[in-house]
C-alpha positions in Angstrom: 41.3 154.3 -196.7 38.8 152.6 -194.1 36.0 154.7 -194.8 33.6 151.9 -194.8 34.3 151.2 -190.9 30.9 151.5 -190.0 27.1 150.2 -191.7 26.1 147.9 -193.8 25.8 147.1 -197.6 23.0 145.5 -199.8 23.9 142.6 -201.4 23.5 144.4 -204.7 27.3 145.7 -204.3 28.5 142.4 -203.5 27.0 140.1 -205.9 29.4 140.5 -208.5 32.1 139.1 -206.4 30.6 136.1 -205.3 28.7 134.8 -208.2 30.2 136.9 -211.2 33.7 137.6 -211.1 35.6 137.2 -213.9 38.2 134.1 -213.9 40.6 132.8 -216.5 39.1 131.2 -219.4 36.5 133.6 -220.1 34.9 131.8 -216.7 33.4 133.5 -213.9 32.4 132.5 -210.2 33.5 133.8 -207.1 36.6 136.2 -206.3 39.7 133.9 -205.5 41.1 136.5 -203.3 38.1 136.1 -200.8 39.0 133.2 -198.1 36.8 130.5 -198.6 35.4 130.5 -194.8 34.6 134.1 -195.5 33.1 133.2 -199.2 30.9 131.2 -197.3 29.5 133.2 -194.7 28.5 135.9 -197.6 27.2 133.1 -199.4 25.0 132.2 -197.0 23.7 135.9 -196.6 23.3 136.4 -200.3 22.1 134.0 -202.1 22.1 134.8 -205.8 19.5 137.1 -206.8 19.0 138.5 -203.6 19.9 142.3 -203.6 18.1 143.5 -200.6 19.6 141.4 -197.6 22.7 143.8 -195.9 25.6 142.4 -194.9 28.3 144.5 -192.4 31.1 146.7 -194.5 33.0 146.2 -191.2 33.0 142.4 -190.0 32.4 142.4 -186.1 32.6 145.9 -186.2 29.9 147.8 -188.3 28.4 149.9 -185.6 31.6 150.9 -183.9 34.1 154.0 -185.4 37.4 152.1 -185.1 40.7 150.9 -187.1 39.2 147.1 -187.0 38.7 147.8 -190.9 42.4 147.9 -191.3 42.3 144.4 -190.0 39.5 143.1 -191.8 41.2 144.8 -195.2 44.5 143.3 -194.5 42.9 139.6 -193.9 40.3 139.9 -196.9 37.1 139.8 -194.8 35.8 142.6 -196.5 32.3 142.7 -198.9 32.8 145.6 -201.2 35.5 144.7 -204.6 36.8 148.7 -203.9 38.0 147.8 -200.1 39.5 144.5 -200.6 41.6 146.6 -203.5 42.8 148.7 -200.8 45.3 145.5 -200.0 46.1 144.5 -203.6 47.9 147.8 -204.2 51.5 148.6 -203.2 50.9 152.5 -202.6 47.0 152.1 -200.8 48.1 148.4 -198.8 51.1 150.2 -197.3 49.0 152.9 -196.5 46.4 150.2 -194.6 49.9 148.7 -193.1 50.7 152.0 -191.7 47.7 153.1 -190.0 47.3 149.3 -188.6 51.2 150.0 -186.7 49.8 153.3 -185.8 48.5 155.1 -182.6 44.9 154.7 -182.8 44.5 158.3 -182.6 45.9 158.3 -186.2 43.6 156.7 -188.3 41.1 159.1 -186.6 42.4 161.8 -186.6 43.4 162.0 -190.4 39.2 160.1 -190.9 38.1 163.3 -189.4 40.7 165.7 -191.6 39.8 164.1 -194.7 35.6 164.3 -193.9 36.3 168.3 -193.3 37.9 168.5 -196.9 35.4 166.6 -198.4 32.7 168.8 -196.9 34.4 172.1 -198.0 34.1 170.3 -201.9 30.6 171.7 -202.7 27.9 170.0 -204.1 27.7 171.1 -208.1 24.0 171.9 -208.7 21.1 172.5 -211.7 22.8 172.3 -215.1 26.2 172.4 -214.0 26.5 169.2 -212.0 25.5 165.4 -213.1 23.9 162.5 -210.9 24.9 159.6 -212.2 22.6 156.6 -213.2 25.7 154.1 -212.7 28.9 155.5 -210.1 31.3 154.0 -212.1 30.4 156.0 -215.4 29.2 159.1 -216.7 25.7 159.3 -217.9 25.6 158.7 -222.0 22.5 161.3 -222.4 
């Protein structure tokens, strides 16, 4: 969790919750779940067809390394669809809740554990591996 605690996002990634997101009635508008002083301020930053402006991943925080993510997670001030689902889980918003009553140390410590086994992954390259046109599919062709 909290990977996104520091940089920025296009509004590309973010449009969809603002302007598209799917509501009862075959409706769509803005997410419900994002509070409406918060809706506001992105709003005001991405205006609808704009994909280019950033906005921070980390409210008040984006150039820092520190747990304020947890915060921002837990109080739904966060951009991106896949962090503000971090809270609307049991399992991954316990996991947020845990790291928030915490030492400090924690949450960096197990950041830093879980970059070193991503690392030692391995890139898949030539025919073997696939870069996908969209990250939330695999490519058709």
């Amino acid at each position: 969790a909290a990977a996104h605690t520091i940089g920025t996002t296009a509004c590309f990634f973010v449009k969809d919750r603002l302007y598209s997101y799917p509501l009862p009635g075959g409706r769509t508008g803005s997410d419900p779940s994002i509070p409406a002083a918060f809706l506001s301020e992105l709003k005001a930053r991405c205006a609808p067809g704009d994909f280019n402006t950033r906005v921070p991943l980390d409210r008040g925080s984006q150039g820092t390394f520190d747990d304020s993510i947890l915060r921002n997670i837990r109080a739904g001030l966060v951009p991106i669809a896949s962090d503000a689902a971090l809270e609307a889980s049991n399992a991954t918003g316990a996991l947020v809740g845990a790291y928030l009553g915490a030492a400090s140390s924690s949450f960096a410590q197990d950041f830093v554990g879980a970059m070193i086994k991503m690392g030692a992954i391995g890139a898949i390259t030539g025919d073997a591996g696939e870069i996908r046109d969209e990250c939330s599919a695999f490519n058709t062709n």
